[in-house]
N, C-alpha and C positions, 0 to 999 in steps of 0.2 A: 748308159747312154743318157747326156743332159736334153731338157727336156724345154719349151720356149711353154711360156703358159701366155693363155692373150686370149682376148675376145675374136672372134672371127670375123670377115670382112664380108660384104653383100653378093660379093663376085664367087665366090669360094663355097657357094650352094652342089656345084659336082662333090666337095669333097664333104659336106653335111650329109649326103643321100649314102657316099658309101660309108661312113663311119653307122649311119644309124642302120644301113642296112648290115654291118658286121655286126652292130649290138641285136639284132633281132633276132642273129643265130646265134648267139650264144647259148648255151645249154639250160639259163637258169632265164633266161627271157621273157619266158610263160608268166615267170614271178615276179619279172623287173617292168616288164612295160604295159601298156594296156593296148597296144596294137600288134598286128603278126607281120610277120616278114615278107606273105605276100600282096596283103595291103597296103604297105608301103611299097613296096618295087613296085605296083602297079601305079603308083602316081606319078604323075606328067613331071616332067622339069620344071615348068610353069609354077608348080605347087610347091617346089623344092627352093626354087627362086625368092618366092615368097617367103618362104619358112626361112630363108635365109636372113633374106632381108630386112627382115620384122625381127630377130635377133640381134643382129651384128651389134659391132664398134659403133658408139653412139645413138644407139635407140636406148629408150628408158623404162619399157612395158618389160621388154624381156632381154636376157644375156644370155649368149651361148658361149662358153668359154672351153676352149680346147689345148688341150699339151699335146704340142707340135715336136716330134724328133728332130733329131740334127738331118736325117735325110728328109725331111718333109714330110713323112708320115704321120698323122692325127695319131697317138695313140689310146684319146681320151679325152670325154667331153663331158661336160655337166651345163645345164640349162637352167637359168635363174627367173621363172615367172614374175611378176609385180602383182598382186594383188590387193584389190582396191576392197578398201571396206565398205559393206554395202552389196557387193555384186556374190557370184557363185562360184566353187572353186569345181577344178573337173569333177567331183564326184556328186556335183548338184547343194551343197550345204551352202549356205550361208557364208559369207567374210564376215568377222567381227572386228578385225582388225586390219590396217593397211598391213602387208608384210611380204616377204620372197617366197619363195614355192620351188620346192629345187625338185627337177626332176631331169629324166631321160640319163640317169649319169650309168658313164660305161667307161671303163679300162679294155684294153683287149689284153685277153689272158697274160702272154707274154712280159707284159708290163703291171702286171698287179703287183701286192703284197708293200709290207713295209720299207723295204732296201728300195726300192725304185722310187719310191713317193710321187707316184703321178696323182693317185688318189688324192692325196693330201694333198699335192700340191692345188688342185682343182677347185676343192673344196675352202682352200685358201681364198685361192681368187675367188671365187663367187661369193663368199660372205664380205671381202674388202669392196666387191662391186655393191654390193647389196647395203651396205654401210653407208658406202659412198653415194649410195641416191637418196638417203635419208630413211634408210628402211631400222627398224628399231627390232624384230623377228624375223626370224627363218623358220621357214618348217620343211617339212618332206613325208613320204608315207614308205614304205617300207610293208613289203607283204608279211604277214606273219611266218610264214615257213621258211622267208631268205634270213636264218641265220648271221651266214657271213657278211650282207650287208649291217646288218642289223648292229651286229659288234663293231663293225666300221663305226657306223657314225655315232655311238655311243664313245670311241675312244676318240672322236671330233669332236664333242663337247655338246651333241643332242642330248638330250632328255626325253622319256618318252613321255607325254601328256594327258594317256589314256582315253586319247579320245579313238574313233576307229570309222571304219570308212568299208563300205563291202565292195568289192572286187567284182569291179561289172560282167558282165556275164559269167562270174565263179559264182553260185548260189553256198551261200555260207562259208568263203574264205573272207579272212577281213585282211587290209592295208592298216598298220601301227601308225600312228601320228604320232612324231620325233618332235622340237627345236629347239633352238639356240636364240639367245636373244642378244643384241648388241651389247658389248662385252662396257 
C-alpha cells in the first residue's frame, strides 16, 4: 500500500486524537510516550483543536507530519518540535542550541518494518521540514529499554550523544539522547 506523506491540516484534529489515541495502546507505549491513554481521551476537542492547529501545514514552532493510505487512514505520524536556544525542553534542561525535537512518532503495527517504509518515509519528511526552517540539528530521546526503536533511528543516521534525561515519574529509567545534524 503507497503511502501520501504531508504535514496535516488545522481541520483534521478528529483524526490527530485517534492516531494518538491508537499510539497510546500500543504495547510498548509505556516506553514511547510520556502520557497514558486515559489522559488523553479524557481531553476536550477543544484541546485536540488546538494541538492541531499549532502543528499543521504552515506554522513554524512545530510539524506534525503523517503518512496517509490510499483509503485515508493515518498510518503514521512523527512530530517535529522547534526549539529555541535559551528556553527548556520537556524534560526541564536547558536548550543550548536552536534545533528540532522529534517526538510522539508512531507506525501502527500493521505498517511497520523496512518493506513498507512509512517509518522512514516520516523521518524523511520531518528532517527535510526541519532543514527547511533553518534548523542545523535534530534530536529525539528514546527510552533506554525500546530497543527496537533505538536500532531505527540509529540506521536513520542518529547518533547517540550520551547525554540522558530521566523518565518522569519512572524513578531511575532514563530516555538516550540521539541526532543527526543537517547533512
Amino acid at each position: 500500500m503507497s503511502h501520501v506523506i504531508r504535514s496535516i491540516r488545522s481541520d483534521e484534529w478528529a483524526l490527530v486524537k485517534e492516531l494518538r489515541l491508537a499510539a497510546l495502546q500500543d504495547p510498548v507505549a509505556h516506553l514511547a510516550f510520556l502520557e497514558t491513554y486515559e489522559d488523553a481521551a479524557a481531553k476536550s476537542d477543544a484541546f485536540w483543536q488546538e494541538r492541531a492547529a499549532g502543528a499543521a501545514e504552515g506554522t513554524t514552532a512545530r510539524q506534525q507530519i503523517v503518512a496517509e493510505a490510499e483509503d485515508g487512514v493515518w498510518s503514521g505520524s512523527v512530530t517535529v518540535l522547534v526549539e529555541e536556544a535559551g528556553t527548556q525542553d520537556p524534560f526541564g534542561t536547558a536548550v543550548e542550541q536552536s534545533q528540532g525535537h522529534l517526538v510522539g512518532v508512531f507506525v501502527r503495527p500493521e505498517h511497520r518494518g523496512s518493506t513498507a517504509g512509512v517509518t522512514g518515509a516520516l523521518f524523511d519528511a520531518a528532517l527535510e521540514w526541519s532543514w527547511g526552517v533553518g534548523l542545523d540539528r535534530v534530536r529525539l530521546f528514546v527510552h533506554e529499554k525500546n530497543a527496537r526503536a533505538e536500532a531505527f533511528y540509529r540506521k536513520a543516521g542518529f547518533v547517540p550523544t550520551g547525554g540522558t534525561a530521566p523518565v518522569p515519574g519512572a524513578p531511575g529509567e532514563l530516555e538516550l539522547e540521539y541526532v543527526i545534524a543537517r547533512p
